[in-house]
C-alpha positions in Angstrom: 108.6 75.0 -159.8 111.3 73.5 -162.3 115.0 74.9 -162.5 116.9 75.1 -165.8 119.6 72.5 -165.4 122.6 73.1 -167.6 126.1 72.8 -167.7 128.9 75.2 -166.6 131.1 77.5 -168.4 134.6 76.5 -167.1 136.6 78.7 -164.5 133.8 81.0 -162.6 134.3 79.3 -159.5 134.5 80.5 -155.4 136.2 78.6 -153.4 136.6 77.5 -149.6 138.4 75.7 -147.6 136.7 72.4 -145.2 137.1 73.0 -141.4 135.7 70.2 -140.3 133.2 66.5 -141.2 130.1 66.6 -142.5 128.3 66.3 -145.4 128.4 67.9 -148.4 124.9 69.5 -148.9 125.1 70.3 -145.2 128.8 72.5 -146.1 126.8 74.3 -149.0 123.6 75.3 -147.1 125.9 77.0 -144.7 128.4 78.9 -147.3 126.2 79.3 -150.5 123.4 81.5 -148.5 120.7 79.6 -151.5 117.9 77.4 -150.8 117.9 73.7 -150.4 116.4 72.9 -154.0 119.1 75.9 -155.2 121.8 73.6 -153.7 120.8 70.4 -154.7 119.9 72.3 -158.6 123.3 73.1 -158.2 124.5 69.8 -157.4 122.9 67.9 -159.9 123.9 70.4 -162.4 127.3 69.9 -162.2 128.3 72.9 -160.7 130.6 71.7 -157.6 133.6 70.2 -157.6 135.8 68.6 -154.8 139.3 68.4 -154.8 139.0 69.7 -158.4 136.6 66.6 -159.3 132.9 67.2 -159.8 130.3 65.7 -157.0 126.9 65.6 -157.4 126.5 63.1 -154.2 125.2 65.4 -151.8 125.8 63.4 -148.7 129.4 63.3 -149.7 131.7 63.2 -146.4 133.4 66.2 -146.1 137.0 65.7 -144.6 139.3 68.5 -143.0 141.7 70.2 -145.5 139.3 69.3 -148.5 138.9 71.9 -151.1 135.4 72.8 -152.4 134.6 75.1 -155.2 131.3 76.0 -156.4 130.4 77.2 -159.9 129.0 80.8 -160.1 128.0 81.1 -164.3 124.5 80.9 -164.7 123.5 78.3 -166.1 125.0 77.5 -169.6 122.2 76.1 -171.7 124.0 76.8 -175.0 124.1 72.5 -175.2 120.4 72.7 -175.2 118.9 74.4 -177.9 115.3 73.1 -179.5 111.7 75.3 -180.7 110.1 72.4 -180.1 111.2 70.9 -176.5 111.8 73.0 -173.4 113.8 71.7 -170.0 112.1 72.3 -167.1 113.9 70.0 -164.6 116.9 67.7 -165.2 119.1 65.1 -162.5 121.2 62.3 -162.6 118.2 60.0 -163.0 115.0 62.0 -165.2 114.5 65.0 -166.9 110.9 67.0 -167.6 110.3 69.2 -170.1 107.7 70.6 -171.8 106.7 69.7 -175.5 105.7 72.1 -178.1 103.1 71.0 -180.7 103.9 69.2 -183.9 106.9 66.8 -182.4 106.3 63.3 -181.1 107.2 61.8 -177.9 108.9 58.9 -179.5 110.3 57.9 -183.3 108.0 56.4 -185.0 109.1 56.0 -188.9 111.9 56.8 -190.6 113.9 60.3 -189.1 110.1 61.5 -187.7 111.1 64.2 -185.1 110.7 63.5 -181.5 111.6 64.2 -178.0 113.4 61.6 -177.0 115.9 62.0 -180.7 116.4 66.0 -179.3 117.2 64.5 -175.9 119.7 61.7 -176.8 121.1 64.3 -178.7 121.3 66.8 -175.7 122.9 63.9 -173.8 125.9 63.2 -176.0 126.7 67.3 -177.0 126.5 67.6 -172.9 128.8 64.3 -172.5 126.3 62.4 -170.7 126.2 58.8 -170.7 123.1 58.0 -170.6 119.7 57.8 -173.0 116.0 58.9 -172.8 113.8 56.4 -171.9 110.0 56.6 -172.5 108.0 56.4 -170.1 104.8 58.0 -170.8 103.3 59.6 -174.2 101.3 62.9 -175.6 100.1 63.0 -178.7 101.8 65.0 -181.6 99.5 67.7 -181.4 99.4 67.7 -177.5 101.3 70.3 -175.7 102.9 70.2 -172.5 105.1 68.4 -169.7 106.6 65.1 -170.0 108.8 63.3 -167.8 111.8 60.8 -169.5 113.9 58.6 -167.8 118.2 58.3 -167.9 118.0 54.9 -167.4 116.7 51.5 -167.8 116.6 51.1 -163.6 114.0 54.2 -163.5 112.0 53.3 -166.6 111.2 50.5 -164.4 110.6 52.2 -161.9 108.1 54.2 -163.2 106.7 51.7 -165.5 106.0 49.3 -162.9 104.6 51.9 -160.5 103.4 54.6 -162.8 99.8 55.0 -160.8 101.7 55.2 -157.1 104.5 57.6 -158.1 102.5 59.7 -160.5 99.5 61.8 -158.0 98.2 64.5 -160.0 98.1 65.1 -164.1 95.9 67.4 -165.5 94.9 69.1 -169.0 94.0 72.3 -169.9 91.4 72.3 -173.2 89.7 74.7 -175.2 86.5 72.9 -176.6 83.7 73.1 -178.7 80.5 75.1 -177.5 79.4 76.2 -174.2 79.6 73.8 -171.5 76.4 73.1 -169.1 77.8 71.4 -166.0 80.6 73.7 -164.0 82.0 70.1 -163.2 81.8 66.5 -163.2 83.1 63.2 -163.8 82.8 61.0 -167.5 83.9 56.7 -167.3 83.5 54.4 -169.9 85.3 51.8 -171.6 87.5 52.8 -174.6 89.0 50.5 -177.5 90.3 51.0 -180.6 89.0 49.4 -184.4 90.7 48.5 -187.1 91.4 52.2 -188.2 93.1 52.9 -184.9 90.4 55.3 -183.7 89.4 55.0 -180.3 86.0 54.8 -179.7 83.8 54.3 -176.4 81.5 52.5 -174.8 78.9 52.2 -171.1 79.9 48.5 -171.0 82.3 46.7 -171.3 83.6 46.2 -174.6 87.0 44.4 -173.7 88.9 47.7 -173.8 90.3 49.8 -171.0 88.3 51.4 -168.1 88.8 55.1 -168.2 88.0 57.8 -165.6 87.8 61.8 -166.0 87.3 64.5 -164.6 86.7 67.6 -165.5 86.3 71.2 -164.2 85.3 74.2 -166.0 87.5 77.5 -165.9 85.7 79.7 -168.3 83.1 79.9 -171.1 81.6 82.2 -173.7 78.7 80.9 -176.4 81.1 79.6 -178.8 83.8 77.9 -176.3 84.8 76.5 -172.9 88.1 77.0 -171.0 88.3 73.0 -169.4 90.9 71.6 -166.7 90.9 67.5 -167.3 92.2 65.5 -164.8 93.2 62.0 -165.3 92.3 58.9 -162.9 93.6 56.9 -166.3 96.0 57.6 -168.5 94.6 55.8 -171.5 95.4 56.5 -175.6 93.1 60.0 -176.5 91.3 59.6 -173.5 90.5 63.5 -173.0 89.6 63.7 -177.0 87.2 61.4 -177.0 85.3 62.2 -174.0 85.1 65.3 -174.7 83.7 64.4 -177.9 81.4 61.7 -175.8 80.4 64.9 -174.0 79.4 66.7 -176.5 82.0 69.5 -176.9 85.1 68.2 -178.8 88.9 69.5 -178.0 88.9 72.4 -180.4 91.0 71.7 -183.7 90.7 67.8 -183.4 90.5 66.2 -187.1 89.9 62.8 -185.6 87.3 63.1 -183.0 86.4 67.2 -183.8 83.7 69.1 -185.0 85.5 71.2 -187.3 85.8 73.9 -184.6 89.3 75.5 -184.5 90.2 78.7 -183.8 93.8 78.4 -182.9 94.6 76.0 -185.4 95.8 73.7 -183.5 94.5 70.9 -181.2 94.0 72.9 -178.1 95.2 70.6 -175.5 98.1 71.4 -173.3 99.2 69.2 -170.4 100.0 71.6 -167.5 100.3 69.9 -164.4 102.7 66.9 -163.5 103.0 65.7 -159.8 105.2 62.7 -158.7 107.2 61.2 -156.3 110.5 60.7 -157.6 111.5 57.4 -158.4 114.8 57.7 -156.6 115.2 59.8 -154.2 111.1 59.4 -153.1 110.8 63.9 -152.9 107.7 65.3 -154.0 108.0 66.9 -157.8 105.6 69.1 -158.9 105.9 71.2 -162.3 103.3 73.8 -163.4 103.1 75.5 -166.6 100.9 78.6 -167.6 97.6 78.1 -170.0 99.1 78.8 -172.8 98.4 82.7 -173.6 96.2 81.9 -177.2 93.7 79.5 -175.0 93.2 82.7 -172.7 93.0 85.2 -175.7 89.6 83.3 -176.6 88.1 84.2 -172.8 89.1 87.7 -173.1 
């Protein structure tokens, strides 16, 4: 699932004519012949106007007499242009996207690139006023989706809720060696030193509980094809227990054995499931294992 939002080239439009009350989304169902999630995409893409002004309400009363007029350009993502970040899903309130290595989530340092910099961007080119707002972090070198905020009222949200809205994350590794167990499930508690390396222990050690799990998807002799899911989302959680495990994330310097055949790290988040913080539907964005992590298991 995830539609590219953009924004409209200006004057492809059909237009109709309002019989009779009812709601907006109701109106379009019946006349646009799309899905729902086409119609509300749509909608929150700015691509319907009433009475020449845009709506992207869609349980705006219809009145007799009122004019609608829906876009029909494709999508115009000529605003949104980045190697390194990828839209999956934009509305009024969030956006996901997917991360490319070698760009972090957040600034950190003077003019570092990051997400939320290409997104703030994105927001002022499109005329949108409104900011990214953190709410949850890969590393660098970590791939994959991420979810931002428009607004200090979702942050919130999410902050504040993250382990009720968010109900399913999982990873996608290549690591070192052959695995022995098909499956299983690796806690401990994990704190950082001086150095900022996270490092783990059976007891407690005043750091944070973390729970994993893991599930094998392939192996040869020299690597394993690993799905992670989180129960806890703490700081290089999956790096270091895979490393606690035995078989580190291939291409790690910091927890690593020096194994890395794609050099890269080879972790890619794929799977993001939440409830959304708004409008309380059920989001859930997939992406493909990347193709160089398969090329290893051909």
């Amino acid at each position: 699932m995830g539609y590219r939002y953009g924004y409209n080239k200006i004057g492809e439009y059909k237009h109709y004519d309002v019989k009779e009350e009812q709601p907006l989304l109701e109106f379009l169902l019946a006349n646009m012949g799309e899905s729902r999630s086409k119609v509300k995409a749509t909608l929150q893409g700015r691509g319907i106007k009433v009475n020449g002004k845009f709506v992207t309400q869609f349980d705006f009363p219809l009145k007799p007499g009122m004019k609608v007029a829906v876009s029909q350009s494709k999508r115009n993502q000529s605003a949104f242009k980045s190697r390194y970040v990828k839209i999956v899903y934009e509305d009024r309130w969030l956006v996901v996207v997917e991360k490319n290595v070698g760009i972090l989530s957040m600034a950190a340092g003077h003019s570092s690139l990051n997400v939320k910099s290409v997104l703030d961007d994105y927001f002022h080119k499109t005329r949108q006023k409104c900011r990214a707002h953190v709410v949850h972090r890969l590393d660098r070198d970590t791939s994959g989706l991420m979810v931002y905020a428009k607004d200090m009222e979702t942050e919130q949200i999410f902050e504040h809720n993250w382990h009720d809205i968010v109900y399913d994350r999982r990873y996608v590794a290549v690591v070192s060696g052959e695995m022995e167990d098909d499956e299983g499930t690796i806690a401990n508690w994990l704190k950082d030193n001086k150095a900022y390396v996270t490092y783990s222990s059976p007891v407690d050690n005043g750091g944070k509980y973390a729970v994993t799990h893991f599930h094998v998807l392939d192996r040869t002799t020299d690597h394993s094809l690993v799905e992670y899911k989180l129960e806890t989302g703490r700081k290089n959680q999956i790096r270091v227990h895979s490393a606690d495990m035995g078989h580190p994330v291939c291409g790690d310097v910091k927890y690593g054995d020096g194994n890395d055949p794609l050099h890269r790290l080879c972790l890619h988040a794929y799977l993001l499931c939440f409830t959304h913080p708004v409008t309380h539907e059920r989001m859930e964005f997939e992406t493909p294992v990347p193709t160089p992590f398969r090329q290893l298991f051909r």
